[in-house]
N, C-alpha and C positions, 0 to 999 in steps of 0.2 A: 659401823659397818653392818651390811646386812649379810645375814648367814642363810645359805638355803637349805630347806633340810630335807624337800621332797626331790631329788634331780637322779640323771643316770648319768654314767661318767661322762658320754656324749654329750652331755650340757656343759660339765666342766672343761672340756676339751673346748666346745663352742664359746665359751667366754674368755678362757685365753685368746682365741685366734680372733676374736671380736676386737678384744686388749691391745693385741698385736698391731691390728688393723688399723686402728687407732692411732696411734702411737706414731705408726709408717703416713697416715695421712699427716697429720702434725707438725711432724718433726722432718721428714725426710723429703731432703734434696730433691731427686728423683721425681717423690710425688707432685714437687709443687711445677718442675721443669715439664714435665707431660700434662700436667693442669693447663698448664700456660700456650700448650699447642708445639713440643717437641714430639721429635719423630718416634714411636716406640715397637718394637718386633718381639715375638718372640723366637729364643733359643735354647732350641731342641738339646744341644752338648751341653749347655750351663742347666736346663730346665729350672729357669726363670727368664723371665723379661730384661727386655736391655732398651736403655735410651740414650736419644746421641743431643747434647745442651748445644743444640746452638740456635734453638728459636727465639731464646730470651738474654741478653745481658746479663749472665752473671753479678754485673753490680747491681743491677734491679732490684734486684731481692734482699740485697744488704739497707739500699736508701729506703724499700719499701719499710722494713723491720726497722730501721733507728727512725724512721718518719713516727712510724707509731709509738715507739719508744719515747719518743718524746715531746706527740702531745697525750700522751698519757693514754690514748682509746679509748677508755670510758666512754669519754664525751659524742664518742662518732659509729659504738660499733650497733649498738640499740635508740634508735633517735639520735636527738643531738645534745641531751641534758641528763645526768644525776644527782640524784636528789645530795644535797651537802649532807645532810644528818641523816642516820639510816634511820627508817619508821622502825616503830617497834611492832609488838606481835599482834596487838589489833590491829594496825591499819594492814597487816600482812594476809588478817583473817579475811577483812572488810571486802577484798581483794582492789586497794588500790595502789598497793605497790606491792611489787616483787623483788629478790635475789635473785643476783645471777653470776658466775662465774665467767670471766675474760681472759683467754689469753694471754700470756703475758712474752714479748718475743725477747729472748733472746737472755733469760734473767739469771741475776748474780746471786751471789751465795750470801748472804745477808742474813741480818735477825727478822723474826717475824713474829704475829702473837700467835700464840698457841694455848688453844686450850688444856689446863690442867685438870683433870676430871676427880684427881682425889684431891685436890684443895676445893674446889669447884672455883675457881677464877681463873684468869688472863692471865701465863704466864708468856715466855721467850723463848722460840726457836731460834735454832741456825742451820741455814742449808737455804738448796735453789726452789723456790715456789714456785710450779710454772701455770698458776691462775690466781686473778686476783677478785674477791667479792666484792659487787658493789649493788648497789640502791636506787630500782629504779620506779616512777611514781608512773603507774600505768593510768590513774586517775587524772594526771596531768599531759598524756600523751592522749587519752582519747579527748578530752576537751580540746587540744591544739587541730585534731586532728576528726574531728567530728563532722566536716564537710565533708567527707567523705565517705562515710559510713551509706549513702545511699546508692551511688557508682559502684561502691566496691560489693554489696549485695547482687546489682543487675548483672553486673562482671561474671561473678563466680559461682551465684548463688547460694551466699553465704549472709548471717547476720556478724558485720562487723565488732560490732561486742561479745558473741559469742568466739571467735577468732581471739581477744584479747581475752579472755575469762580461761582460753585453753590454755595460754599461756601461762596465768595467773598458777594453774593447776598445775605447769610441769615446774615450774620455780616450787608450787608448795612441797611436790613429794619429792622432789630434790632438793630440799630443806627439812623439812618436816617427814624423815623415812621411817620405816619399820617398825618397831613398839613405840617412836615417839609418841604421836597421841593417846597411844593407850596408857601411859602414864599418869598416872592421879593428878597429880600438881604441877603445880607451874616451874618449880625448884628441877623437878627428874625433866619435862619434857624442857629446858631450858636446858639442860647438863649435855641432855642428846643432840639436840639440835648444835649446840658450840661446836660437840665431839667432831656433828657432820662437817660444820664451818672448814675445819683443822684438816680433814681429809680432802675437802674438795678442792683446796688450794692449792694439793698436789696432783689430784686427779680431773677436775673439771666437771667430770657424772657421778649421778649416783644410780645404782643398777636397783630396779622394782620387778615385782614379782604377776606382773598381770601383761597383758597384754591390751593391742588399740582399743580392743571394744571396752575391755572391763576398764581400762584407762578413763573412758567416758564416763561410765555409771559409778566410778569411784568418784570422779571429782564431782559428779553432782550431787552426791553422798553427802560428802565431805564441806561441800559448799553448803549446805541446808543446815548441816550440823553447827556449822559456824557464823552463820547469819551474813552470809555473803551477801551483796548488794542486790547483786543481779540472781536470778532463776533461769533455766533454761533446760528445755529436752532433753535426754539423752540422743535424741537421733538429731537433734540442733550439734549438738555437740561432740558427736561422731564424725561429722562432715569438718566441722574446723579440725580436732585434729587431723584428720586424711590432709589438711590444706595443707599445714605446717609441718607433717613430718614427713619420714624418708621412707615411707612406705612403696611396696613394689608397684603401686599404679602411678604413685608422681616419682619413680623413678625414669620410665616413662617418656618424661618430659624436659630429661635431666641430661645433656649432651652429654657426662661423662660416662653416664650408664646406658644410655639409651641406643647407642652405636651408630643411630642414623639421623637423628638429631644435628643442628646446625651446634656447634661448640657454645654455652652459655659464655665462654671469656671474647670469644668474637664481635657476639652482640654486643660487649660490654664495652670493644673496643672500638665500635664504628658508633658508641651511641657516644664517647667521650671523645674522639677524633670530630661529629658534627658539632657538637659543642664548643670543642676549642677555635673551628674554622667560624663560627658565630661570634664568639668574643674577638678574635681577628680582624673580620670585615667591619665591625663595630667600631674596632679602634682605628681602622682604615679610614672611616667616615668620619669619625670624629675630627682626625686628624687632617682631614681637605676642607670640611665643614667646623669648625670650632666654634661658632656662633650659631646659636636655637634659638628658640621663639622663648624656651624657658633655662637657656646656658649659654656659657659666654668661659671657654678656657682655652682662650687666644692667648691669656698671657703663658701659657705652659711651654715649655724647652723638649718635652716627649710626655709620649703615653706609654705607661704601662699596664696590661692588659694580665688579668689574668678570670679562670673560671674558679667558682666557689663549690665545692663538695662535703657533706657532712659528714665523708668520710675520708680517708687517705686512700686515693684511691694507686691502685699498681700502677708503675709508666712501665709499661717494657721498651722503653725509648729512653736515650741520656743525650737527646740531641732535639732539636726540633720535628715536630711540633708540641714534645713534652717539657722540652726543657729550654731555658733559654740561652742567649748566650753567656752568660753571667753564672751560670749553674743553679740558676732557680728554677721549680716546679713552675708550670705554667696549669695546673691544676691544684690548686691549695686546700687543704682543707680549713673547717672553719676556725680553729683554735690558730695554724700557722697564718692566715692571712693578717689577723688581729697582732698577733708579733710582729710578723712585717711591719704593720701601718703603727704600729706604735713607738718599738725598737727598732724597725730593724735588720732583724733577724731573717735568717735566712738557712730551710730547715736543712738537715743535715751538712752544717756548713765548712767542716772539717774534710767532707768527704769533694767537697769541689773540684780542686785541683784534678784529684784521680777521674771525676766525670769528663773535666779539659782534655783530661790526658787521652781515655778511650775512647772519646770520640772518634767517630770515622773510622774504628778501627773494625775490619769484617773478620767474624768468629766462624772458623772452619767447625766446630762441634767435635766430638771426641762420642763415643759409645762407652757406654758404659752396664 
């Protein structure tokens, strides 16, 4: 944990309501129901806000949460790979892989490891962890993704390695916090770093004491210290974090804060609604045309069609054009297609029946 020792009570007040804040985006109903484009007012008698759920299916939000549940996340919420074995602390220095802490929806009360800091080893919790660490090789993500890096400069006017080096840097000080480095050995900064492990799996952040700019000139501090790969400006590196974080100018640009801004879930919704009428007219053609200059699946009984996403993405629909008749996603992500085609399976398949059942059915919405 990190302790602050210079603050006025005003900070402490500000870090609770920060906490709070948190917490309500998260976890709360509410937040995700007005994310999704439900109605919301304020009222003056309750002096709070009130929302009425009837923009989204309620079931939505349950298929969305066991969808992820069960192809694990990792795999989809950062790229679409982690590393099986976690690097160790050089290649973390190096900066080609990173920690990061995931979401975990919906999770049980379980054992889990936990750091023992007076034995100094891996012992066993029990309780609800609501994040999970895992391992990712940023070293392997900018090779896959290295076509890119000139496009994405003329774009934004950024150097696309400086953009992954930021990131490298918020994984370090959200691993690596407060006296760790300043520790002699490897034995104390290894003791601290677990200690963080152990907290962040219930918390997901870790709270630093600087702010965006010093943010920058720490991590290229700290990079030079460690013999990072890469070197870069401070004022190179000013501009990627402004990219990637939630600062009040890309707020901005950000429909939930911005107030006149086009809603970012809309876009997200007309950009996966042209998609799916793409895999559609595809499988239309196919299916009057079943013979090519380089295919021939005349002998097939039906096509089935679906679109591939590296992540799970939200349906707010349990009916066509997300879903089919059969109670399958017609937007798979990559880990449930491969189930499919191998097994079978069909993801949240317990939940079918109740999709059959709401169908068709129109939700008056309730205030709340």
């Amino acid at each position: 944990m990190i302790v602050m020792t210079d603050f006025r009570r005003s900070d402490l007040i500000d870090v609770f309501a920060v906490e709070g804040l948190c917490y309500e985006y998260c976890a709360s109903a509410a937040m995700r129901c007005i994310g999704k484009g439900s109605m919301i007012k304020w009222d003056a008698a309750l002096g709070s806000h009130r929302y009425k759920d009837s923009s989204v299916n309620a079931l939505s939000f349950e298929l969305h949460d066991k969808r992820n549940a069960e192809s694990f996340g990792f795999r989809t919420r950062l790229g679409t790979w982690l590393d099986e074995e976690n690097a160790g602390e050089t290649e973390a220095e190096r900066g080609d892989t990173i920690k990061f802490a995931q979401l975990k929806p919906n999770p049980k009360t379980e054992e889990y490891p936990a750091w023992n800091s007076i034995v100094g080893r891996i012992g066993r919790g029990y309780g609800a962890t609501n994040f999970e660490i895992g391992t990712f090789s940023l070293a392997q993500f900018r090779k896959e993704n290295a076509f890119m890096g000139e496009p994405f400069r003329l774009k934004y006017g950024i150097n696309f390695d400086a953009v992954l080096f930021v990131i490298w840097a918020a994984a370090f000080f959200g691993t690596y916090v407060g006296i760790t480095m300043h520790n002699s050995t490897w034995a104390q900064r290894h003791n601290r770093t677990m200690s963080n492990f152990s907290n962040l799996m219930f918390r997901g952040y870790t709270m630093v004491s600087f702010d965006l700019d010093e943010f920058a000139s720490e991590a290229v501090w700290f990079a030079k210290q460690l013999g990072h790969e890469k070197a870069f400006a401070i004022e190179e590196v000013r501009k990627a974090v402004e990219f990637i974080s939630l600062s009040e100018e890309a707020q901005k640009t950000i429909g939930l804060w911005s107030g006149g801004k086009p809603s970012v879930f809309d876009k997200r919704k007309k950009f996966i609604l042209e998609k799916v009428d793409q895999a559609r007219s595809l499988a239309d053609r196919i299916a009057k045309e079943p013979k090519g200059t380089n295919f021939d699946v005349s002998w097939a009984k039906s096509i089935e069609w679906r679109v591939l996403s590296p992540f799970v993405e939200f349906a707010w629909l349990i009916d066509e054009p997300l879903y089919d008749e059969a109670g399958m996603p017609r937007v798979l992500q990559v880990q449930e297609l491969l189930d499919h085609l191998t097994d079978g399976r069909v993801p949240t398949e317990g939940l079918v029946p109740l999709i059959k059942e709401l169908r068709g059915v129109e939700f008056q919405g309730n205030w709340y």
